[in-house]
N, CA, C and O atoms as CSV, one atom per row, in Angstrom:
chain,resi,resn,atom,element,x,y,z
A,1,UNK,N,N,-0.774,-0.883,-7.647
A,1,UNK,CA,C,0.121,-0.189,-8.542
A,1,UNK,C,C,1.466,-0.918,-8.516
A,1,UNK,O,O,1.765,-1.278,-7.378
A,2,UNK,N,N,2.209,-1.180,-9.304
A,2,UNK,CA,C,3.522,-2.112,-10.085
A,2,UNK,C,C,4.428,-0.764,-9.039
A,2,UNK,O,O,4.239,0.445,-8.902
A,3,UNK,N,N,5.427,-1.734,-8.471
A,3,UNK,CA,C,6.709,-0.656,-7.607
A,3,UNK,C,C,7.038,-0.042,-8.613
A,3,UNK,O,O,7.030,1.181,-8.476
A,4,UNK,N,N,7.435,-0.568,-9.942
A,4,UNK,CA,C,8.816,-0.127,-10.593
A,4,UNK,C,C,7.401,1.412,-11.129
A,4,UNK,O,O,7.950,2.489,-10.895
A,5,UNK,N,N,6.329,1.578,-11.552
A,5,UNK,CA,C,5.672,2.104,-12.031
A,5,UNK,C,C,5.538,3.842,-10.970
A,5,UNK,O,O,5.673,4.992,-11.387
A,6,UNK,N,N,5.230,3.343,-9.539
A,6,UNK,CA,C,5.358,3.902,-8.252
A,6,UNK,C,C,6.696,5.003,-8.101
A,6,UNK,O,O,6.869,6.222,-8.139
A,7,UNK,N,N,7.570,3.670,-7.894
A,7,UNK,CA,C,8.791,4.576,-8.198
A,7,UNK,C,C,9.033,5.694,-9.042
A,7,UNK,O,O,9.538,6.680,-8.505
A,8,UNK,N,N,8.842,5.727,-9.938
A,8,UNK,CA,C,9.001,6.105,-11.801
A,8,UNK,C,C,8.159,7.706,-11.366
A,8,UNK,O,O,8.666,8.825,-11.433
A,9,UNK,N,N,7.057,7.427,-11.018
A,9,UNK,CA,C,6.086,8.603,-10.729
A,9,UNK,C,C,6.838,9.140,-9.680
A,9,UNK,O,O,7.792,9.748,-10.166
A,10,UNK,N,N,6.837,9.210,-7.921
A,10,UNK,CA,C,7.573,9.129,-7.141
A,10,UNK,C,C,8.486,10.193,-7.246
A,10,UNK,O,O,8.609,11.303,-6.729
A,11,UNK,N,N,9.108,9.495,-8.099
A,11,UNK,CA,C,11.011,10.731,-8.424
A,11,UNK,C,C,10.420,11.543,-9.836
A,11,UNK,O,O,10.879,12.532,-10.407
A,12,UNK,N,N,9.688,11.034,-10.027
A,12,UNK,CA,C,9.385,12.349,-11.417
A,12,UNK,C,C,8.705,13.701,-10.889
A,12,UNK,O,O,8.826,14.754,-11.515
A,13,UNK,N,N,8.006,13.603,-9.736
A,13,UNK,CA,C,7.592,13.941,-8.732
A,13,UNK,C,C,8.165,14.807,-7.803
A,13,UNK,O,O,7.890,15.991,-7.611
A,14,UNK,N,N,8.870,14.205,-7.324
A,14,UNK,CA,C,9.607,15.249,-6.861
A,14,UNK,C,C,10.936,15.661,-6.937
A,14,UNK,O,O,11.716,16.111,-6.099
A,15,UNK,N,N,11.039,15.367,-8.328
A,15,UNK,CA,C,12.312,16.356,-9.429
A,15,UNK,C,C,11.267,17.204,-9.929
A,15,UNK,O,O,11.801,18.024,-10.675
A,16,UNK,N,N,10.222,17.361,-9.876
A,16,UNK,CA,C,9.621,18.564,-10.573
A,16,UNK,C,C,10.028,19.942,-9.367
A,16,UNK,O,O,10.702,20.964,-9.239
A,17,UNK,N,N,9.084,19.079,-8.701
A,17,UNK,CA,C,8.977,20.185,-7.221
A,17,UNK,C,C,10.331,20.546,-6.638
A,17,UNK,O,O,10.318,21.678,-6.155
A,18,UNK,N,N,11.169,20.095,-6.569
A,18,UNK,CA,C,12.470,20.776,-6.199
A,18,UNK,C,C,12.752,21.593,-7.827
A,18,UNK,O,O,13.434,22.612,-7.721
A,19,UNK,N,N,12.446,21.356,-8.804
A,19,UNK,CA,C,12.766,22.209,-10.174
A,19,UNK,C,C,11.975,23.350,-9.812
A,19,UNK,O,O,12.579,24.417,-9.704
A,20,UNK,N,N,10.976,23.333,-9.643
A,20,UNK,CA,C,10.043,24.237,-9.374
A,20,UNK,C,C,10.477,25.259,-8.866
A,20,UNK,O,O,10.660,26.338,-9.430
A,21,UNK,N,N,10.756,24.863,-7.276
A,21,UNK,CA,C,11.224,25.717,-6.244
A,21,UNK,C,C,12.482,26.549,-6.449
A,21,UNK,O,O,12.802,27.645,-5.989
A,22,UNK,N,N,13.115,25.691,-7.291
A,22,UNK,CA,C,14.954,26.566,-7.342
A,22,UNK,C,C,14.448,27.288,-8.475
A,22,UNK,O,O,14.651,28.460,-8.159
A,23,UNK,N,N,14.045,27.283,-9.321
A,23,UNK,CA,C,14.171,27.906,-10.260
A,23,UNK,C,C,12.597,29.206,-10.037
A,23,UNK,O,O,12.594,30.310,-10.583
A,24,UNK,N,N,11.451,28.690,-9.149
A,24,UNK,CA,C,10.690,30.203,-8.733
A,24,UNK,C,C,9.739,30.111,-9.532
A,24,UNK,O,O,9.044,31.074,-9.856
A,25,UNK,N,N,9.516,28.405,-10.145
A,25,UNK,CA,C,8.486,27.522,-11.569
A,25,UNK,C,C,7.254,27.145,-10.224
A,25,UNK,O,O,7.288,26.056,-9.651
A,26,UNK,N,N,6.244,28.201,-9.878
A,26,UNK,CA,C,5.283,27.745,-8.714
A,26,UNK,C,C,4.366,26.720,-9.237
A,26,UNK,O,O,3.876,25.751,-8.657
A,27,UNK,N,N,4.229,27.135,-10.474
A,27,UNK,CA,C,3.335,25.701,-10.973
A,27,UNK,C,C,3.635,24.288,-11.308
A,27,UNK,O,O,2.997,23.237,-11.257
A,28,UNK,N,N,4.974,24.673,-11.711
A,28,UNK,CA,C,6.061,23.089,-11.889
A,28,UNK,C,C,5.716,22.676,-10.537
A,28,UNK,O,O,5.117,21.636,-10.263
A,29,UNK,N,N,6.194,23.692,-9.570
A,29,UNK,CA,C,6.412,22.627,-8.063
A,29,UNK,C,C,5.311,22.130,-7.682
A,29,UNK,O,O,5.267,21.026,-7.139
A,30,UNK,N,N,4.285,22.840,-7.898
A,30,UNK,CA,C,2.698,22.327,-7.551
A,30,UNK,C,C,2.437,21.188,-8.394
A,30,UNK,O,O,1.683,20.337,-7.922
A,31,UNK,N,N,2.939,20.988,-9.623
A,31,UNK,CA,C,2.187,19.627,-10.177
A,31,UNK,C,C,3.305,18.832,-9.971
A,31,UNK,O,O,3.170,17.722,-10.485
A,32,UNK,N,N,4.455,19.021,-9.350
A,32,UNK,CA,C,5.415,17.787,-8.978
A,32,UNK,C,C,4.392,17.212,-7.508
A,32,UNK,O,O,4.189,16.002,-7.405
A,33,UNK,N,N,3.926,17.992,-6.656
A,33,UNK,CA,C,3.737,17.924,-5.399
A,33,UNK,C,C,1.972,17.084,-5.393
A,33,UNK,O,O,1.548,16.243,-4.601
A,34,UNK,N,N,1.326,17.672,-6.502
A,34,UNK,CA,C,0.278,16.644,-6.935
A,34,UNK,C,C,0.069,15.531,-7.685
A,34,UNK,O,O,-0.927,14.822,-7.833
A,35,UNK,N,N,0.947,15.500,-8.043
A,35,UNK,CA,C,1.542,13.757,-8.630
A,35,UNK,C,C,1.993,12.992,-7.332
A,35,UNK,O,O,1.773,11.783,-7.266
A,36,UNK,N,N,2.732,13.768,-6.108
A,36,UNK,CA,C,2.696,12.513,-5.573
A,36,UNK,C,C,1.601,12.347,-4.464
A,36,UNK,O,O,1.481,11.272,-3.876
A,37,UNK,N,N,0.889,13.314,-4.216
A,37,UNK,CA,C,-0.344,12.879,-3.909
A,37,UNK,C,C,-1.190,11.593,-4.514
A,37,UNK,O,O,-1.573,10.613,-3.876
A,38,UNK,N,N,-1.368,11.854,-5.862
A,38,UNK,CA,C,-1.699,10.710,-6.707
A,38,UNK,C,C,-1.006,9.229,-6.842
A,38,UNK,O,O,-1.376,8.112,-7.203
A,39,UNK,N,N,0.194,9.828,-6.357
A,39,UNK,CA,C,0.819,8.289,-6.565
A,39,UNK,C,C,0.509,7.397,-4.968
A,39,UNK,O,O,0.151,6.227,-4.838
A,40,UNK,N,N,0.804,8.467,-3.845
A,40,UNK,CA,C,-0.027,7.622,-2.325
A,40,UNK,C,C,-1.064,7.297,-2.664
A,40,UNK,O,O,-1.074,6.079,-2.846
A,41,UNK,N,N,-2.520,8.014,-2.966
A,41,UNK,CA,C,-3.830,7.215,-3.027
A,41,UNK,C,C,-3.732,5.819,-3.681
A,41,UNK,O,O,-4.067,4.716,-3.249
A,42,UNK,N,N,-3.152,6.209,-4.893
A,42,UNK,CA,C,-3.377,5.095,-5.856
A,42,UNK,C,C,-2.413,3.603,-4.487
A,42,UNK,O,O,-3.076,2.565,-4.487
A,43,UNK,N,N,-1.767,3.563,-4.007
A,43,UNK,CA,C,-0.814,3.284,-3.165
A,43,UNK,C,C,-1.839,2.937,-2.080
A,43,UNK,O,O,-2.060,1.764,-1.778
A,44,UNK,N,N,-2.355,3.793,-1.597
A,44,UNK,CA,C,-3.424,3.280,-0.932
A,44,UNK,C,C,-4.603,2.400,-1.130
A,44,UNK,O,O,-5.188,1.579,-0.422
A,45,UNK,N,N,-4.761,2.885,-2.420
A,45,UNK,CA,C,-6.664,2.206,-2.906
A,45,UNK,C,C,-5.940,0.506,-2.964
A,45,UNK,O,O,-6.290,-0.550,-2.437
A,46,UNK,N,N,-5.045,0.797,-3.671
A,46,UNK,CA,C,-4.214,-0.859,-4.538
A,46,UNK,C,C,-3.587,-1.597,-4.186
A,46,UNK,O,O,-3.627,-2.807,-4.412
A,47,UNK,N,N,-2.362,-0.575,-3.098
A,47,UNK,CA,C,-1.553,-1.379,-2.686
A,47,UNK,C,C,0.029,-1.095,-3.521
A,47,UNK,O,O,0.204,-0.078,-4.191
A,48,UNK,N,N,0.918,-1.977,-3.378
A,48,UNK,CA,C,1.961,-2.348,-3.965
A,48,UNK,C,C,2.058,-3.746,-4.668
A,48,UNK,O,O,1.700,-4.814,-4.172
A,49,UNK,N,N,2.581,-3.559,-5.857
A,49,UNK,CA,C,2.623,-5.223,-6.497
A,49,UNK,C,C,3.749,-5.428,-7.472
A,49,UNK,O,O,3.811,-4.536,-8.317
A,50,UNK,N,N,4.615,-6.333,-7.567
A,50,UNK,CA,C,5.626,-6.188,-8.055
A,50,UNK,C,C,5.412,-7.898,-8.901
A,50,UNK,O,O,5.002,-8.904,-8.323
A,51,UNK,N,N,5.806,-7.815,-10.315
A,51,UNK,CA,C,5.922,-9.030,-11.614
A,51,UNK,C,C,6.298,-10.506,-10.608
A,51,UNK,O,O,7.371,-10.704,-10.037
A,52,UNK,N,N,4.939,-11.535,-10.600
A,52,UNK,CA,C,5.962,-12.889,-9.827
A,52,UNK,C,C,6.212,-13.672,-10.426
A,52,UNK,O,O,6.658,-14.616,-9.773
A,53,UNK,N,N,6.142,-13.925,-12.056
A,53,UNK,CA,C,6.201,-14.732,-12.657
A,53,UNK,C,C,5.396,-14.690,-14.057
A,53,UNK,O,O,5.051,-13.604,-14.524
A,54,UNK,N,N,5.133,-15.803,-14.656
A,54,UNK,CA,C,4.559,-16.091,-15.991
A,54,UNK,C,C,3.632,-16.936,-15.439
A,54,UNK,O,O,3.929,-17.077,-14.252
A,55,UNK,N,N,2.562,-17.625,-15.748
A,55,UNK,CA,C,1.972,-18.695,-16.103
A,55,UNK,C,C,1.377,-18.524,-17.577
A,55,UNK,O,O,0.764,-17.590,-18.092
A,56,UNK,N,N,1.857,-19.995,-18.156
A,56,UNK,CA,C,0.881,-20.197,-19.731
A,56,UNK,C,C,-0.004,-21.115,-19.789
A,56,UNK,O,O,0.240,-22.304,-19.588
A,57,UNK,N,N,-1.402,-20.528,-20.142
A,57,UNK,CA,C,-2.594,-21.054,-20.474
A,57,UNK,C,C,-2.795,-21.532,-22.317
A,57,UNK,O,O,-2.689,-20.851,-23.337
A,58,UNK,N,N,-3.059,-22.716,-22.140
A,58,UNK,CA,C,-3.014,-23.231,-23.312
A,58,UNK,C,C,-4.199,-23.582,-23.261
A,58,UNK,O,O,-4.709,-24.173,-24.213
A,59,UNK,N,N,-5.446,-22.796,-25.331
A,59,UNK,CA,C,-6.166,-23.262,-25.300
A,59,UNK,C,C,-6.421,-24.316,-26.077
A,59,UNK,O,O,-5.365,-24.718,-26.565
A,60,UNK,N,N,-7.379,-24.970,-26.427
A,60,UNK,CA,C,-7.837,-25.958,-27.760
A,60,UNK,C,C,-8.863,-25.535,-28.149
A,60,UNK,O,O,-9.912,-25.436,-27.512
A,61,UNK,N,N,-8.604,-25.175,-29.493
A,61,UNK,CA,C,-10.152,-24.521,-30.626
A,61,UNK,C,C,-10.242,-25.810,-31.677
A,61,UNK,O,O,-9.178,-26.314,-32.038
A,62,UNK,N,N,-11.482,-26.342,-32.163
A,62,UNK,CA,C,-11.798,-27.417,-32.914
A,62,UNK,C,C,-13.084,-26.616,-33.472
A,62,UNK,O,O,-14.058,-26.111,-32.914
A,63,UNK,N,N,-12.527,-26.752,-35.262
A,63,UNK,CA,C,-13.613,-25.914,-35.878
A,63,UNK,C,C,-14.021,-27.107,-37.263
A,63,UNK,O,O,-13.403,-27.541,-38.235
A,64,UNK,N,N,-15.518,-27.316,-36.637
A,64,UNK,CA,C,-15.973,-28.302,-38.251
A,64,UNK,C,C,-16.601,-27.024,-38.917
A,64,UNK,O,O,-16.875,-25.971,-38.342
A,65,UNK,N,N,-16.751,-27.290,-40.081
A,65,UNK,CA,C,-17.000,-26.883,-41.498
A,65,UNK,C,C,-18.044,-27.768,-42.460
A,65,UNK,O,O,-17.445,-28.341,-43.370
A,66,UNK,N,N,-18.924,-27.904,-42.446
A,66,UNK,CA,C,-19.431,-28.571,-43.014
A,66,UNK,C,C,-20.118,-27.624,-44.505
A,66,UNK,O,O,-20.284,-26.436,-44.230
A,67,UNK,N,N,-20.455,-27.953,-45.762
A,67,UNK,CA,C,-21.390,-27.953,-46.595
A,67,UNK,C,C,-21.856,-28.475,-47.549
A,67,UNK,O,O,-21.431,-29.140,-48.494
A,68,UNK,N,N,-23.088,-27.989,-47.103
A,68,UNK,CA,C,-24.728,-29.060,-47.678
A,68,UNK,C,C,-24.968,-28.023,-49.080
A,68,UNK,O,O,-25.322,-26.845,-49.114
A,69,UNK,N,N,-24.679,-28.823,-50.021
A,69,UNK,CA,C,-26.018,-28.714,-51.467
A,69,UNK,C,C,-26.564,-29.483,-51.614
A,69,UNK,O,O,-26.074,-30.584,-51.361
A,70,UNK,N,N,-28.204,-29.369,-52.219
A,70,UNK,CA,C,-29.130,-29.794,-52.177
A,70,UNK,C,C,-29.110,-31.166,-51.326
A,70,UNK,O,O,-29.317,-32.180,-51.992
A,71,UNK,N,N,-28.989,-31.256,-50.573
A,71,UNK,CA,C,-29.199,-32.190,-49.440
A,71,UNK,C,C,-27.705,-33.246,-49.307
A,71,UNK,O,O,-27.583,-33.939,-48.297
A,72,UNK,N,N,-26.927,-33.272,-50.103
A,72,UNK,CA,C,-25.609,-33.839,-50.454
A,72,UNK,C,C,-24.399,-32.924,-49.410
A,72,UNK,O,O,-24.371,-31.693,-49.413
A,73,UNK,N,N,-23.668,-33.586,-48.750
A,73,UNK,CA,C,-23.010,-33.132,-48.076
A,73,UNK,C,C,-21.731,-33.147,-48.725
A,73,UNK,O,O,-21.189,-34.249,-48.816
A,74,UNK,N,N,-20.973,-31.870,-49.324
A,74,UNK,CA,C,-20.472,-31.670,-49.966
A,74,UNK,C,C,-18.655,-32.079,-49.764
A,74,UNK,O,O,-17.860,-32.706,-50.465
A,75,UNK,N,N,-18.553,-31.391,-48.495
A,75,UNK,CA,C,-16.983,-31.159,-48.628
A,75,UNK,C,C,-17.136,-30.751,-46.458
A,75,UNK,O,O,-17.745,-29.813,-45.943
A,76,UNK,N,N,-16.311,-31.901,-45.722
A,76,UNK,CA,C,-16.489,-31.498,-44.452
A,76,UNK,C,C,-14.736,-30.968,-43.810
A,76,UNK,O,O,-13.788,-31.744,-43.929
A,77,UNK,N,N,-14.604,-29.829,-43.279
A,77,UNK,CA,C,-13.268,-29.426,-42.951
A,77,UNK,C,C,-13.646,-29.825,-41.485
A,77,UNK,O,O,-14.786,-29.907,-41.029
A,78,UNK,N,N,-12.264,-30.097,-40.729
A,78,UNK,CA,C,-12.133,-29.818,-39.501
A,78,UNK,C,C,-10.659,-28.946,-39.166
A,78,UNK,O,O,-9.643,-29.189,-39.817
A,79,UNK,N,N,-10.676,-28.119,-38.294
A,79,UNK,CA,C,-9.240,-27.311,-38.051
A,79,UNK,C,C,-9.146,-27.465,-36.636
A,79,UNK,O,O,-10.069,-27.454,-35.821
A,80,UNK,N,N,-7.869,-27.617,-36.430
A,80,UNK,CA,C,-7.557,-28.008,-35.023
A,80,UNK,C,C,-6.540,-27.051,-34.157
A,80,UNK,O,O,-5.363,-27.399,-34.053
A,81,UNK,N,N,-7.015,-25.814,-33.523
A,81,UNK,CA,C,-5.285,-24.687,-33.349
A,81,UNK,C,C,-5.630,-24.646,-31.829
A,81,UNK,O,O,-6.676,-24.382,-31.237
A,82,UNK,N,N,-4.106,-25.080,-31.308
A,82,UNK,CA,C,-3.789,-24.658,-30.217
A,82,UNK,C,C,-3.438,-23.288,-29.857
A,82,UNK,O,O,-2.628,-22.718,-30.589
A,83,UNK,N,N,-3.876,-22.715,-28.929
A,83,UNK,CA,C,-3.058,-20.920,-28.569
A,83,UNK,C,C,-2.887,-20.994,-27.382
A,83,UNK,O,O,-3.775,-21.364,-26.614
A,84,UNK,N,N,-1.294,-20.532,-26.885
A,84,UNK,CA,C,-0.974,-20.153,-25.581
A,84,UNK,C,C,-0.841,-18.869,-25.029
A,84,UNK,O,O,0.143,-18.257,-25.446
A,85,UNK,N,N,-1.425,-18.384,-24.352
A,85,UNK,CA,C,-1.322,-17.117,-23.854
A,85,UNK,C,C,-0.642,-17.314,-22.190
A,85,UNK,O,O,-0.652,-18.072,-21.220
A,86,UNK,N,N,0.132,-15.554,-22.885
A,86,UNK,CA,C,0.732,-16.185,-21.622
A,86,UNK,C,C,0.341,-14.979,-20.374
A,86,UNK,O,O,0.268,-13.829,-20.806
A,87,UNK,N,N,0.139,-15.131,-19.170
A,87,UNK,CA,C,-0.163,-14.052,-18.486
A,87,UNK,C,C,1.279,-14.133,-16.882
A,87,UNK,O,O,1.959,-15.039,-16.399
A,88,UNK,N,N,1.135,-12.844,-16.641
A,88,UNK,CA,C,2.275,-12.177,-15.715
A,88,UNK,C,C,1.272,-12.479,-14.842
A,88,UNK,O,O,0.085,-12.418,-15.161
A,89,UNK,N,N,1.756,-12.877,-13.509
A,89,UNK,CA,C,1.202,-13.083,-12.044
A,89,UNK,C,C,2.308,-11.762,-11.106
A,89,UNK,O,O,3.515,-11.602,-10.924
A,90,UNK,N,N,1.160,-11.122,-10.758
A,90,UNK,CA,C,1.740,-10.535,-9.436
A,90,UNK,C,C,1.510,-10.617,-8.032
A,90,UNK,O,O,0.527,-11.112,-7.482
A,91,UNK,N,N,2.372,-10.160,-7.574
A,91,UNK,CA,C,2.156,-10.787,-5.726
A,91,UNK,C,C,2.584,-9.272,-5.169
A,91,UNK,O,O,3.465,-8.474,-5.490
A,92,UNK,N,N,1.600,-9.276,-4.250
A,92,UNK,CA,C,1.553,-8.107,-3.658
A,92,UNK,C,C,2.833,-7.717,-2.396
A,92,UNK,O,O,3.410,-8.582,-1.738
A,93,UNK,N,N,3.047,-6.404,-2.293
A,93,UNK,CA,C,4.018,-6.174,-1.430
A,93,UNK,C,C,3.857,-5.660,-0.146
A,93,UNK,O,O,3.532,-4.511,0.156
A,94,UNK,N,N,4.227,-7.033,0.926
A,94,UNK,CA,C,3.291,-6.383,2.336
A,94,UNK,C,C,4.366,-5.452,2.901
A,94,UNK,O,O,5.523,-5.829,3.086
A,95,UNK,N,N,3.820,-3.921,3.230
A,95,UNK,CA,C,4.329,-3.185,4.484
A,95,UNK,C,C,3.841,-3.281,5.695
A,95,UNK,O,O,2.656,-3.432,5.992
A,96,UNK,N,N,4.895,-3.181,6.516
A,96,UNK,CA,C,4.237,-3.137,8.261
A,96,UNK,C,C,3.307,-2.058,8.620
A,96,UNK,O,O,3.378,-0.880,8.269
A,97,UNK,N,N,2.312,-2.691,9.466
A,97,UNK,CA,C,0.989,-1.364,9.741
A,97,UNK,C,C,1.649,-0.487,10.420
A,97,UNK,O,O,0.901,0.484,10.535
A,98,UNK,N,N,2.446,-0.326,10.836
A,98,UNK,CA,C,3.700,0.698,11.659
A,98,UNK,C,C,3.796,1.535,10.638
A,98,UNK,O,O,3.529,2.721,10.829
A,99,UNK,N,N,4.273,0.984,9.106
A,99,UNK,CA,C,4.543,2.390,7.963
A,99,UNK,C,C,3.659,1.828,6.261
A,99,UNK,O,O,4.047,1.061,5.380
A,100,UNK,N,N,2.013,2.877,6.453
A,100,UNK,CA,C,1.504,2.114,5.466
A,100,UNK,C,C,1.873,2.999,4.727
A,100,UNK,O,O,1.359,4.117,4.783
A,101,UNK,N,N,2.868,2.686,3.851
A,101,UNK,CA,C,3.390,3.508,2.372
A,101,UNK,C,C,2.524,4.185,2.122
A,101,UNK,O,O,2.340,4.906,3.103
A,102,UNK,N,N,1.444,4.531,0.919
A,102,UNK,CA,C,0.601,4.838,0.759
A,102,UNK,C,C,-0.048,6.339,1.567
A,102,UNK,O,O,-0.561,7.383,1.166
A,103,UNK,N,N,0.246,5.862,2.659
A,103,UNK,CA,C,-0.673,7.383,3.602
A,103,UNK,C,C,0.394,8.319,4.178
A,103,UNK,O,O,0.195,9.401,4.730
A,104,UNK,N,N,1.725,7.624,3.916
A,104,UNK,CA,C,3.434,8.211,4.202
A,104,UNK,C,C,3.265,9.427,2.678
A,104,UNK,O,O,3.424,10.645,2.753
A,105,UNK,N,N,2.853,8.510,1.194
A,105,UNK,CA,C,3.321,9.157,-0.181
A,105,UNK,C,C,2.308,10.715,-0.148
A,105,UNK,O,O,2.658,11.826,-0.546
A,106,UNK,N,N,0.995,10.313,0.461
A,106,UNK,CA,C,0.202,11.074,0.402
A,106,UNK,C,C,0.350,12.409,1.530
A,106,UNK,O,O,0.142,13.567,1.167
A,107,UNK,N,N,0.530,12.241,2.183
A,107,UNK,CA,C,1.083,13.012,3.634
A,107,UNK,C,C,2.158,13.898,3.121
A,107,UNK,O,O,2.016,15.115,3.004
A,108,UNK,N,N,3.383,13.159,2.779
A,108,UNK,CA,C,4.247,13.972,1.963
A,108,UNK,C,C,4.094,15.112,0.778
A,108,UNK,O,O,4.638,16.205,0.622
A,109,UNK,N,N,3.214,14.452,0.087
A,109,UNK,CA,C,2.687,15.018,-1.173
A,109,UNK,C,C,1.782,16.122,-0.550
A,109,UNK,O,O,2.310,17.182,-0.886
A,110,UNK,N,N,1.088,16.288,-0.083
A,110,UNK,CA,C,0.406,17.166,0.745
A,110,UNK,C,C,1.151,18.960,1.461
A,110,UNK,O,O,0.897,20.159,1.580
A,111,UNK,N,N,2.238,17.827,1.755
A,111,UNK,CA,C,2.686,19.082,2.434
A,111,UNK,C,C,3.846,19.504,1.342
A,111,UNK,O,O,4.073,20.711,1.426
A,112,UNK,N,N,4.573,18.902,0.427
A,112,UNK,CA,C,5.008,19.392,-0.876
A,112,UNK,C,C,3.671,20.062,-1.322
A,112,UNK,O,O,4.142,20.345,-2.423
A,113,UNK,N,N,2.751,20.418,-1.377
A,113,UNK,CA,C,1.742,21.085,-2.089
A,113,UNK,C,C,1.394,22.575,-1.694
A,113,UNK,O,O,1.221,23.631,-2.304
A,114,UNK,N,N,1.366,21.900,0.400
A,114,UNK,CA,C,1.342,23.421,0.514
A,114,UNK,C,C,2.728,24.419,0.287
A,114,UNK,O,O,2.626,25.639,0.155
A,115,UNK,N,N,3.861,23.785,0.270
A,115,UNK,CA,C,4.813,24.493,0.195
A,115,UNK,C,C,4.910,24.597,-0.962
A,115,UNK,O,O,5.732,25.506,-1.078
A,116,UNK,N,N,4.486,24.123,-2.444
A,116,UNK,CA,C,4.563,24.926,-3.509
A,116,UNK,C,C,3.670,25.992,-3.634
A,116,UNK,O,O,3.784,27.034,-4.280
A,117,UNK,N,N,2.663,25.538,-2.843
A,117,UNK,CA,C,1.518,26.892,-3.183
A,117,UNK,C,C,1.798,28.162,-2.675
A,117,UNK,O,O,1.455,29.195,-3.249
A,118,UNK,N,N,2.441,28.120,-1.562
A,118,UNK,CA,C,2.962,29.583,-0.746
A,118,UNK,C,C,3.974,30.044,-0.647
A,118,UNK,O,O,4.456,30.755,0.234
A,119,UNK,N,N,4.648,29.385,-2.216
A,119,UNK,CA,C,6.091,30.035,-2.856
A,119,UNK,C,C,7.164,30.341,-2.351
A,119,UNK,O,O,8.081,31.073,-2.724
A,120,UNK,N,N,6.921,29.458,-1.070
A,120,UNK,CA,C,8.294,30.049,-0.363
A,120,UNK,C,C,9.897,29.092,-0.717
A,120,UNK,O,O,9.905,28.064,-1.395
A,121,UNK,N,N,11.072,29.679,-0.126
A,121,UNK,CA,C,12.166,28.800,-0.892
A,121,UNK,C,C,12.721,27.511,0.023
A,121,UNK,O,O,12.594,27.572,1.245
A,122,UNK,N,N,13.140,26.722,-0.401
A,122,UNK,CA,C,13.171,25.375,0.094
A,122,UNK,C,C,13.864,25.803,1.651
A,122,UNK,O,O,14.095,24.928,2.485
């Protein structure tokens, strides 16, 4: 999962669940508190990965055309198109096995869950 993407979820996350709670919204706080459940697994399954660059792949397409009447070869095209595509490289973001993000987001999220579920105030 992309940090900036992580992040983004993360605090959307738990601006719900503190909305939730002050305002007495038990279901707001519960789906702030299960989003970030979702955002550790995903954190877990994937990892962290943040944009390292561009590389451009350039292809070569060569297209003949040929046509035949009655056995006479009429008229022969050739087309010649280059295309560059360009693709984003990412590089992954190592944490220390001391703090695997991921099972920190989920842990958290967890216990934001039970505390939205049993309505009590922050």
């Amino acid at each position: 999962m992309l940090l900036t993407t992580a992040s983004f979820l993360s605090i959307l996350g738990l601006v719900a669940w503190v909305l939730g709670h002050v305002y007495s919204y038990q279901g707001i706080a519960t789906l702030g508190a299960v989003l970030m459940v979702g955002v550790g697994a995903a954190v877990m399954v994937g990892g962290l990965e943040t944009p390292a660059g561009e590389e451009r792949v350039q292809t070569d397409t060569n297209t003949t055309n040929t046509t035949t009447v009655d056995g006479n070869t009429t008229s022969v095209t050739t087309t010649e198109q280059t295309a560059t595509e360009v693709q984003t490289t990412y590089e992954q973001i190592g944490t220390t096995s001391s703090f695997p993000t991921g099972l920190v987001l989920t842990l958290l999220g967890g216990v934001m869950t039970l505390r939205a579920v049993e309505g009590g105030q922050l």
